[in-house]
C-alpha positions in Angstrom: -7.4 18.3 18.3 -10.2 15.5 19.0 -12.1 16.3 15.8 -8.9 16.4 13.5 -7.3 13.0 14.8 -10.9 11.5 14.7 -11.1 12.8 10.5 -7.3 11.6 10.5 -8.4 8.1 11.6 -12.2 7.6 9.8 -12.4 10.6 7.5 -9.4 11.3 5.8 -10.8 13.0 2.9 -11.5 15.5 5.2 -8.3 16.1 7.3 -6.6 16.6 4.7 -9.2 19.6 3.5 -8.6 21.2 6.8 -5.1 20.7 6.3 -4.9 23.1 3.5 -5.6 25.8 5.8 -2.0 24.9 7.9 -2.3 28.1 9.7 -5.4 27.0 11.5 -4.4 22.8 11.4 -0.7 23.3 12.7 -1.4 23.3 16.0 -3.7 20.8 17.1 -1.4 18.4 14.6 1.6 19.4 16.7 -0.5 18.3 19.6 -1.4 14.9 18.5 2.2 14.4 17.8 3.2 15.1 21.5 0.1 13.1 22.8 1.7 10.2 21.2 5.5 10.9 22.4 3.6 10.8 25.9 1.2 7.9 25.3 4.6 5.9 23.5 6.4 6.6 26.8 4.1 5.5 28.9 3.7 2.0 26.8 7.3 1.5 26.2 7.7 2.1 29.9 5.6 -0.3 31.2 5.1 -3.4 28.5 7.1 -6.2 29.3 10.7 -6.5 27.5 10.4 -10.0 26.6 7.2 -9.3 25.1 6.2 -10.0 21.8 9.0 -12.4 22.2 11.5 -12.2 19.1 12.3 -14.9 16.7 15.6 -15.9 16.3 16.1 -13.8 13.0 13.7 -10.8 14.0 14.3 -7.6 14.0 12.7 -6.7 17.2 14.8 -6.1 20.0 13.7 -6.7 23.9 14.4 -3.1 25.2 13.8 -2.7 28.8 14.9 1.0 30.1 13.2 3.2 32.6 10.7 6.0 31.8 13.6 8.2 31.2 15.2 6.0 28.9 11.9 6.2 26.6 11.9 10.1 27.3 15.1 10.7 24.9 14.1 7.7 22.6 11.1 9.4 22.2 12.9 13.1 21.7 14.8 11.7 18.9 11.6 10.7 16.9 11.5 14.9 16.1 14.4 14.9 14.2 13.4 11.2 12.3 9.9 12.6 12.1 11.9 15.8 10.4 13.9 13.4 8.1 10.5 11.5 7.0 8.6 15.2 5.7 11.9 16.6 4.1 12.6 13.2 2.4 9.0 12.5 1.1 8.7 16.3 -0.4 12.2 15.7 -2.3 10.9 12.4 -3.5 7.5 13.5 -4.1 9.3 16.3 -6.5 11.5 13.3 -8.1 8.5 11.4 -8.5 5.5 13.7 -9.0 6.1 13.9 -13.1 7.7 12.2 -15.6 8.4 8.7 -17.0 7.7 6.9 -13.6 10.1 3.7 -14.0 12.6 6.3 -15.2 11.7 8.4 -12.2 12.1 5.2 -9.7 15.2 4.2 -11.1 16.6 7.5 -10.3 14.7 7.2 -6.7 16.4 4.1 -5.7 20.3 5.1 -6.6 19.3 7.9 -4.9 18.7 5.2 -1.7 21.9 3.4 -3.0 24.3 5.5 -1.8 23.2 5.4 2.2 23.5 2.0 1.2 26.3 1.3 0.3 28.0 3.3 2.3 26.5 1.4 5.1 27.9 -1.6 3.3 31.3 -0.5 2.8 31.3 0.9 6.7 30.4 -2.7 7.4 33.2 -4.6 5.8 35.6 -1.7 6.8 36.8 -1.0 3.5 35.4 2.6 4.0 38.1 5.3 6.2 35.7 6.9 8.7 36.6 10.4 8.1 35.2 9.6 4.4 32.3 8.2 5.8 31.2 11.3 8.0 32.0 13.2 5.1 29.6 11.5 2.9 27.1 11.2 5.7 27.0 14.9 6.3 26.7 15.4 2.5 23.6 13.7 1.8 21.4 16.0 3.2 23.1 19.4 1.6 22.8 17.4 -1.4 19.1 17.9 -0.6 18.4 21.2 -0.1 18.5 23.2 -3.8 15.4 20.8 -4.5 14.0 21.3 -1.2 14.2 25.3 -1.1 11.7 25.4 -4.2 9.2 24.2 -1.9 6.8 26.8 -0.7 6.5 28.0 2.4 2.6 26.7 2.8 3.6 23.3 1.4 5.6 22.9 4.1 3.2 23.6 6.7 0.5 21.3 5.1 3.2 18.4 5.1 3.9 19.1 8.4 0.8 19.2 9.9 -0.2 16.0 8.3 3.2 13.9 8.8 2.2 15.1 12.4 -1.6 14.2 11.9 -0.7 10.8 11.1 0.4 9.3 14.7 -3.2 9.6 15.3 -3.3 6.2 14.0 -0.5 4.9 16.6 -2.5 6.7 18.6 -5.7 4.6 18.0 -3.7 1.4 18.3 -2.2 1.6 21.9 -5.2 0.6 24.3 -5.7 -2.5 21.8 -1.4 -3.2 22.0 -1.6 -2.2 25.5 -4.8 -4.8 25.4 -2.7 -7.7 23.9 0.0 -7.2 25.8 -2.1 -7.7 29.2 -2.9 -10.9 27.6 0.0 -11.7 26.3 -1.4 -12.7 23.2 1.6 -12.3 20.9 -1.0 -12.6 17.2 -3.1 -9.9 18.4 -0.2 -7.7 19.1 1.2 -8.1 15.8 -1.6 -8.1 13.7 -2.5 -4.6 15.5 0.8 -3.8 14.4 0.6 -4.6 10.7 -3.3 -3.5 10.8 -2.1 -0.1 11.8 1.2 0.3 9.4 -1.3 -1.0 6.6 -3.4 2.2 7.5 -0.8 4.7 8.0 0.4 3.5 4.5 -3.1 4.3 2.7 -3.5 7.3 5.0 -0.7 8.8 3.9 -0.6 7.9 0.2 -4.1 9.2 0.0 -3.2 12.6 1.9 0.3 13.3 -0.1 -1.5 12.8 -3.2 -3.9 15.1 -2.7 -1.8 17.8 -1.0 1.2 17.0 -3.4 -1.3 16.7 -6.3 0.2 13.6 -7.7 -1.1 10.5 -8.9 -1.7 8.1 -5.8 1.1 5.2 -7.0 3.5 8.1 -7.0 2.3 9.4 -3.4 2.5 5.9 -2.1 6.2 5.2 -3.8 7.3 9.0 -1.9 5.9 7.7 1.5 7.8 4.0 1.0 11.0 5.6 -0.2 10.9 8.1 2.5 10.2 5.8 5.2 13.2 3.6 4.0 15.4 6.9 3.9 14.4 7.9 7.0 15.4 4.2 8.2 19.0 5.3 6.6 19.2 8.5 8.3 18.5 6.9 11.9 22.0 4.5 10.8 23.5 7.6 9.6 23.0 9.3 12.8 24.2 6.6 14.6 27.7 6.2 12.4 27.9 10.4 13.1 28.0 9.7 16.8 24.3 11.6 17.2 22.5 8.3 18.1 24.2 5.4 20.9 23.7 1.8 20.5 20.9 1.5 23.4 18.8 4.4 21.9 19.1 2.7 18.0 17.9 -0.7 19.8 15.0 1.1 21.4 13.8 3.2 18.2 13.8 0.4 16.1 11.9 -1.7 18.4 8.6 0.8 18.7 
């Protein structure tokens, strides 16, 4: 497990040739993956709430619970982390050929709809029994692209969507570090340091295992992430997700 999250994190030209060989890279990705559940509990549990303070328009939310509390928050990052991999192999099939403005046109009214809906649910012109409806269509309207995937593309996008909290990994004793000190810039600029990283990681990786130009890799992994940002609202609007647990998911 060491030696793949270390390639993960300073080699990733590497990792991602052991990843071809899922069968034997599976595992010790599934590992890292509950190393950092674990290590994200732990963190959550015991940083301060009020710390990094939020702004008055920021997204962050102070979210104090006990170590249980981060237990199921943490549970439900299987099911997002589930979301992310299906959602960047449909969009890496959308995106890996053709005409690419053509290609991200179609990629974003794909994102529309969530959207919208969201937006209609908002302003209540939407019945809810519509909106579960739609909801629970979105992902069926997935799958007939999602079956032509092979079975050993799977497990390579598996193991590295897995591989790639080895960076989170990697930036909790310097959060934990900041945190200590209470010195708020440090803490964020971990934080954009890290998802700056994850983003070339894993544009680099899906490129190589998808076999698509880079741009296109990179455009998969942003459009998944957003999706998968949808999905978590989605879950919440089907009842799947409470109000404390949406608050604590979107503040780590």
């Amino acid at each position: 497990m060491m030696s793949l999250l270390l390639d993960v994190l300073a080699r990733p030209s590497r990792a991602v040739e052991r990843l071809r060989q899922p069968d034997h890279a599976l595992r010790p990705a599934v590992r890292i993956f509950v190393l950092y559940l674990v290590v994200n509990t732990a963190f959550q549990t015991l940083k301060p709430a009020d710390f990094p303070s939020p702004g008055p328009d920021s997204l962050e939310f102070g979210v104090q619970g006990d170590w249980l509390f981060w237990v199921k928050v943490q549970l439900y990052n299987i099911p997002l982390t589930a979301a992310w991999i299906a959602l960047a192999a449909w969009f890496c099939r959308l995106l890996g050929e053709g005409r690419l403005p053509r290609r991200v046109a179609a990629a974003g009214a794909a994102l529309a709809l969530p959207l919208g809906l969201i937006l209609l649910e908002h302003q209540g012109l939407l019945p809810r029994g519509v909106a579960v409806a739609v909801w629970l269509a979105i992902p069926i309207a997935l799958l007939p692209s999602l079956r032509s995937v092979s079975r050993d593309r799977w497990l390579e996008l598996i193991a590295f969507f897995l591989c790639l909290d080895a960076i989170a990994l990697a930036a909790t004793p310097i959060l934990a570090c900041a945190t200590l000190l209470r010195a708020e810039t440090l803490y964020h600029a971990v934080e954009m340091g890290s998802l700056l990283w994850l983003l070339a990681v894993a544009s680099f990786g899906l490129a190589r295992l998808a076999q698509i130009r880079t741009a296109r890799a990179f455009l998969a992994i942003f459009l998944s992430a957003l999706g998968q940002i949808l999905a978590l609202y989605g879950m919440h609007r089907l009842g799947l997700v409470s109000k404390e647990i949406l608050k604590g998911l979107m503040s780590v």
